[in-house]
C-alpha positions in Angstrom: 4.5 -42.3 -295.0 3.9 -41.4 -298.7 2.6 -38.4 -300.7 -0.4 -39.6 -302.3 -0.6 -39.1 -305.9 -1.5 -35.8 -307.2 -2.7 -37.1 -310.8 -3.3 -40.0 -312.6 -5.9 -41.1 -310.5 -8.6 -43.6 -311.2 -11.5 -42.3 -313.1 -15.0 -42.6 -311.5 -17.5 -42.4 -314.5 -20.6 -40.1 -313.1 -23.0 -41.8 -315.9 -22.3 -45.4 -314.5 -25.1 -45.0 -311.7 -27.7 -44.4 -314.4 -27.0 -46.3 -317.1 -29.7 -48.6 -317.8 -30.0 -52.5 -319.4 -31.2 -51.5 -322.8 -27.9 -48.9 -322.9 -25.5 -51.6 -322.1 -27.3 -54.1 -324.7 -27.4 -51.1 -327.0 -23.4 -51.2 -327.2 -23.1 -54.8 -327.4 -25.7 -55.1 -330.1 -24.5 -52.4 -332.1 -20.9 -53.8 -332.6 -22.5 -57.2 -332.9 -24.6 -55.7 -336.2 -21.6 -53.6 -337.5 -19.6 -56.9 -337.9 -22.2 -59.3 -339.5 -23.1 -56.6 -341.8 -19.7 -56.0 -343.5 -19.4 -58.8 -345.7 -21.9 -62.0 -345.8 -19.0 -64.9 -346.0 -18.5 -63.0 -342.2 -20.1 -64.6 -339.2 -20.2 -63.3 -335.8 -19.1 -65.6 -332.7 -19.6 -64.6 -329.3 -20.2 -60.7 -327.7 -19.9 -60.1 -324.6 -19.9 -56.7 -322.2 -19.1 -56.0 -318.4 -18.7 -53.0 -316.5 -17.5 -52.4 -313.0 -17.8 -50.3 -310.0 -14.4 -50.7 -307.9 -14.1 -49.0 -304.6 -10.5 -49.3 -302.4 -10.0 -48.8 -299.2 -6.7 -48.3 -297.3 -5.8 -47.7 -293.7 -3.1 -48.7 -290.9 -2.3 -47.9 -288.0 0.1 -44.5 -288.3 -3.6 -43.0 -289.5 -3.4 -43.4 -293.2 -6.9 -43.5 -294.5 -7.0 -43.7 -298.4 -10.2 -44.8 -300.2 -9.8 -44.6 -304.6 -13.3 -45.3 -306.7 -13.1 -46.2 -310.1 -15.4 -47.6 -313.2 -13.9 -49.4 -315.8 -16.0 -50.8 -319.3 -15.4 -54.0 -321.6 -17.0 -55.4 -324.7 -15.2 -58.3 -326.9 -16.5 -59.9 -329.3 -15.4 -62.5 -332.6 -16.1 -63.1 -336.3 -14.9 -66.3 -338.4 -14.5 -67.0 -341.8 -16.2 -69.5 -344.3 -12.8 -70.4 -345.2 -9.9 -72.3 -343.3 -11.7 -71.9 -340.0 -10.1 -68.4 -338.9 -11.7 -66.9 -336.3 -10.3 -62.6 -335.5 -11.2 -61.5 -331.8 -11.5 -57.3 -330.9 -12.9 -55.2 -328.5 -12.6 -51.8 -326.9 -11.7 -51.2 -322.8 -12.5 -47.6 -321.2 -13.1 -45.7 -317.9 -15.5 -44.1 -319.4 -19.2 -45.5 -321.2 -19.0 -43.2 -323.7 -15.6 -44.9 -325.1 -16.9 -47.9 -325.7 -20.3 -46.7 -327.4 -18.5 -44.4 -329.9 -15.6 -46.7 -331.3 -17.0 -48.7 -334.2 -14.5 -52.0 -333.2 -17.3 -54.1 -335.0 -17.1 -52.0 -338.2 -12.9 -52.9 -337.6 -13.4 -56.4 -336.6 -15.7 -56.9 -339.5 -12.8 -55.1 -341.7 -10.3 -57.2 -340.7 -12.0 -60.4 -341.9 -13.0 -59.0 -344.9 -9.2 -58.4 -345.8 -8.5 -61.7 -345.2 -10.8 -63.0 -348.1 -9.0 -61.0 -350.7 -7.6 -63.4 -353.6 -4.3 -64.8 -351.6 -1.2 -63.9 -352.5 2.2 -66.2 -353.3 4.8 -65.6 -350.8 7.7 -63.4 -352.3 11.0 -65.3 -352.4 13.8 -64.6 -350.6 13.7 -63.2 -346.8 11.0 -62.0 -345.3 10.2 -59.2 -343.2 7.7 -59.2 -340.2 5.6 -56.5 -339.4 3.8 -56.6 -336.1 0.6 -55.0 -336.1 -0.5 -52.8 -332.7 -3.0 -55.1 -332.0 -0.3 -58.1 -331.7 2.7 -56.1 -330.1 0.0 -55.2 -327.5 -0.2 -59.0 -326.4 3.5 -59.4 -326.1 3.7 -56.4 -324.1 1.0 -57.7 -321.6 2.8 -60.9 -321.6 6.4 -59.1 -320.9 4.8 -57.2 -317.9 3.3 -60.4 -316.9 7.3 -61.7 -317.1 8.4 -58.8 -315.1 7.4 -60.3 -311.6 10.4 -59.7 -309.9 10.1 -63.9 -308.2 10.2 -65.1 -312.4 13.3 -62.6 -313.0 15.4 -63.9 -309.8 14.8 -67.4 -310.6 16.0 -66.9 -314.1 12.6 -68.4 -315.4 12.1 -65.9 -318.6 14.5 -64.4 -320.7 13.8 -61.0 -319.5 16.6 -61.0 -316.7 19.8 -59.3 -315.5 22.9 -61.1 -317.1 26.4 -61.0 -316.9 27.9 -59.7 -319.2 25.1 -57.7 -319.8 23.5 -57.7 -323.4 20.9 -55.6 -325.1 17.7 -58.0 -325.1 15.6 -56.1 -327.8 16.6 -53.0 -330.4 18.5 -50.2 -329.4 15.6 -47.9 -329.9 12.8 -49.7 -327.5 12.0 -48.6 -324.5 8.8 -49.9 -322.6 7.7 -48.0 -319.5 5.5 -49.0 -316.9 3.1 -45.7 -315.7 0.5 -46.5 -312.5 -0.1 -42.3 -312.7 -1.5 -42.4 -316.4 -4.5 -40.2 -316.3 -7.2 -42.6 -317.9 -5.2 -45.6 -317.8 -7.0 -48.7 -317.6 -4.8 -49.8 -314.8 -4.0 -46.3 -313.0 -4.7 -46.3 -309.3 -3.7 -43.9 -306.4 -2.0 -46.5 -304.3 -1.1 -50.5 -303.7 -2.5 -52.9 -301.5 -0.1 -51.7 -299.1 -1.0 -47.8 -299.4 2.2 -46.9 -301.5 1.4 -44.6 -304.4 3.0 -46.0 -307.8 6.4 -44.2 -309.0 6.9 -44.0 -313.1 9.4 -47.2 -314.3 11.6 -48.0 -316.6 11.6 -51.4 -317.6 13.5 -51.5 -320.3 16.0 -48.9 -321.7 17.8 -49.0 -325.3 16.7 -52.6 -325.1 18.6 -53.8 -321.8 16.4 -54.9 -318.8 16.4 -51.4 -316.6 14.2 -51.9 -313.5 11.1 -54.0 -312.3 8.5 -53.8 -309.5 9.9 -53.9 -306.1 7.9 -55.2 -302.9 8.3 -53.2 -299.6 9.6 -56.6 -298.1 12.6 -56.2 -300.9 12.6 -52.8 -300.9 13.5 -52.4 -296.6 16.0 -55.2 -297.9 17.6 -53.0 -299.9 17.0 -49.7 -298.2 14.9 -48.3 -301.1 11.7 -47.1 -301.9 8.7 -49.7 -303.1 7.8 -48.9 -306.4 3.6 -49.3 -305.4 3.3 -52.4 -307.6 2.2 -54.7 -304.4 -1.4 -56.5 -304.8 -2.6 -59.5 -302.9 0.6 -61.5 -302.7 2.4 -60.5 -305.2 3.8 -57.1 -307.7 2.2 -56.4 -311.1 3.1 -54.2 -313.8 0.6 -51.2 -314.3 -0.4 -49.1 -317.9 2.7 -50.8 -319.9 3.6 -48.2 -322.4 6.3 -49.2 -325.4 8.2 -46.4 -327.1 9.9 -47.2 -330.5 11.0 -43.3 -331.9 8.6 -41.3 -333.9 8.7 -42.6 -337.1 5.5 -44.7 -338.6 5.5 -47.8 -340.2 4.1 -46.9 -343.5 7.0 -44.5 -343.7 9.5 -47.3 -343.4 7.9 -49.1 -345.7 7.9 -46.8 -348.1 11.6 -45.9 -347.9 12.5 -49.9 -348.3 10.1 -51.1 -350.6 10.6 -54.6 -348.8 8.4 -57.3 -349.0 6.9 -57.3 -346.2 4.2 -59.5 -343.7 1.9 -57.8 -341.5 0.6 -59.9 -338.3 -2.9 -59.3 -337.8 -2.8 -60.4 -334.2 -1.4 -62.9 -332.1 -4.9 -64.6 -330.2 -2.7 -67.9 -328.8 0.7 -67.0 -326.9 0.8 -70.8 -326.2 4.2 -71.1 -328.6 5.8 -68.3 -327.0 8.9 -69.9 -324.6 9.2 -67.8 -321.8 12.9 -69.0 -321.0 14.2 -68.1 -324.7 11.4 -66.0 -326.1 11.7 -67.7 -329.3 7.9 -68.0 -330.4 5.9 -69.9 -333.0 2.3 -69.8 -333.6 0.1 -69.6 -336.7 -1.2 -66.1 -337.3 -2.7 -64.6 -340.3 -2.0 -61.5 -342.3 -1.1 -59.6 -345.0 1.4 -59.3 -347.9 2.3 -55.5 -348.5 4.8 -54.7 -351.2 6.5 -51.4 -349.8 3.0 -49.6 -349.1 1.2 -52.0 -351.6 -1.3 -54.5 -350.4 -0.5 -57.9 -352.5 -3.1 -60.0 -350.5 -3.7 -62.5 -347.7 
């Protein structure tokens, strides 16, 4: 009842069928290497890869007959620290092999520690800026998706809801769109588990709470159109982009000479409250005086 999607669509990597054991290890090795080698107090944990060949097929009875292929690629892996038993965790997710064989995350993993075993720094008095880091915002995006099912939003169970009188949840200047159409997005597809192709959304706008997955049981509710979000049971968010204006961070910094901290990563969400979204956890970081590293 849909046009299917003209672009976006999943990406079938041709080199999957002949890629062979000792390439896969090859990856997996390599980051493995990269990361003990960087500094000797460093010790690697755990590496792990996985790929995956996923074929969909969709058809009903008005004669829709869709079928989407798609590979996608994972390695992880984790150092720790001969001091105060930190432990950093990376990795790199693709569509495509050679992605994941030509980032050097264990050279950046590897980095990471090492910067934590600079000489630590005092903390500077007074109020304290934080600085998320890409690699942290990341998980609290994933989580927000996650908090966008449209079940958790109706029974009021996160604070990402409608309210009355509405108020601006986040910063004027965030905007966080969810894109199933993505061309080489790790979770673009050409249509739900109920043959819709996925629409662009906009989840949140100038920081208030703008739109969220609909089913097609809501959406002939409402008389509107299903956003393509439906799999198994439920809707899920897609590729979860967040837009913040053009400026960099190092360009703030350097404009406000605060004294800042910058998150490394945020590996346990378990102090986040979903009903608030007041969070505490222990993360590590840095100290950085305007654009000045100060220390761990």
């Amino acid at each position: 009842r849909y046009d299917e999607a003209a672009s976006g669509l999943s990406i079938h990597d041709r080199r999957y069928a002949n890629l062979t054991p000792a390439d896969r290890a090859d990856v997996v090795l390599g980051a493995e290497r990269a990361a003990r080698t960087t500094d000797r107090r460093v010790s690697t944990g755990r590496f792990e890869y996985e790929d995956r060949l996923i074929r969909r097929y969709f058809g009903n009875s008005r004669g829709v007959r869709l079928n989407d292929v798609s590979t996608t690629y994972d390695v992880r892996g984790s150092v720790s620290l001969s001091v105060d038993d930190v432990v950093l965790y990376g990795g790199v997710s693709s569509r495509l092999f050679a992605t994941i064989a030509s980032l050097p995350f264990g050279i950046q993993l590897g980095q990471r520690a090492t910067a934590l075993l600079k000489k630590s720094a005092p903390r500077p008095e007074g109020p304290v800026t934080v600085v998320l880091s890409s690699r942290a915002m990341a998980k609290l995006v994933a989580w927000m998706g996650e908090a966008m099912e449209p079940e958790k939003i109706e029974a009021g169970a996160t604070f990402l809801r409608p309210r009355d009188p509405v108020v601006r949840v986040f910063g004027e200047q965030i905007h966080l769109v969810d894109d199933a159409t993505l061309p080489g997005g790790l979770r673009t597809y050409a249509f739900d588990d109920r043959g819709v192709p996925p629409v662009p959304l906009t989840l949140i706008r100038e920081g208030y709470l703008s739109g969220w997955p609909i089913h097609p049981t809501v959406a002939g509710r409402l008389n509107v159109r299903p956003t393509g979000h439906c799999f198994q049971k439920g809707t899920r968010c897609s590729n979860l982009r967040l837009k913040g204006g053009t400026r960099t961070v190092r360009a703030h910094l350097s404009e406000k000479g605060l004294s800042v901290f910058v998150v490394d990563d945020l590996p346990d969400l378990s102090g986040l409250k979903a009903k608030s979204g007041k969070i505490n956890v222990v993360v590590h970081g840095e100290w950085m005086n305007g654009t000045e590293e100060v220390g761990p």
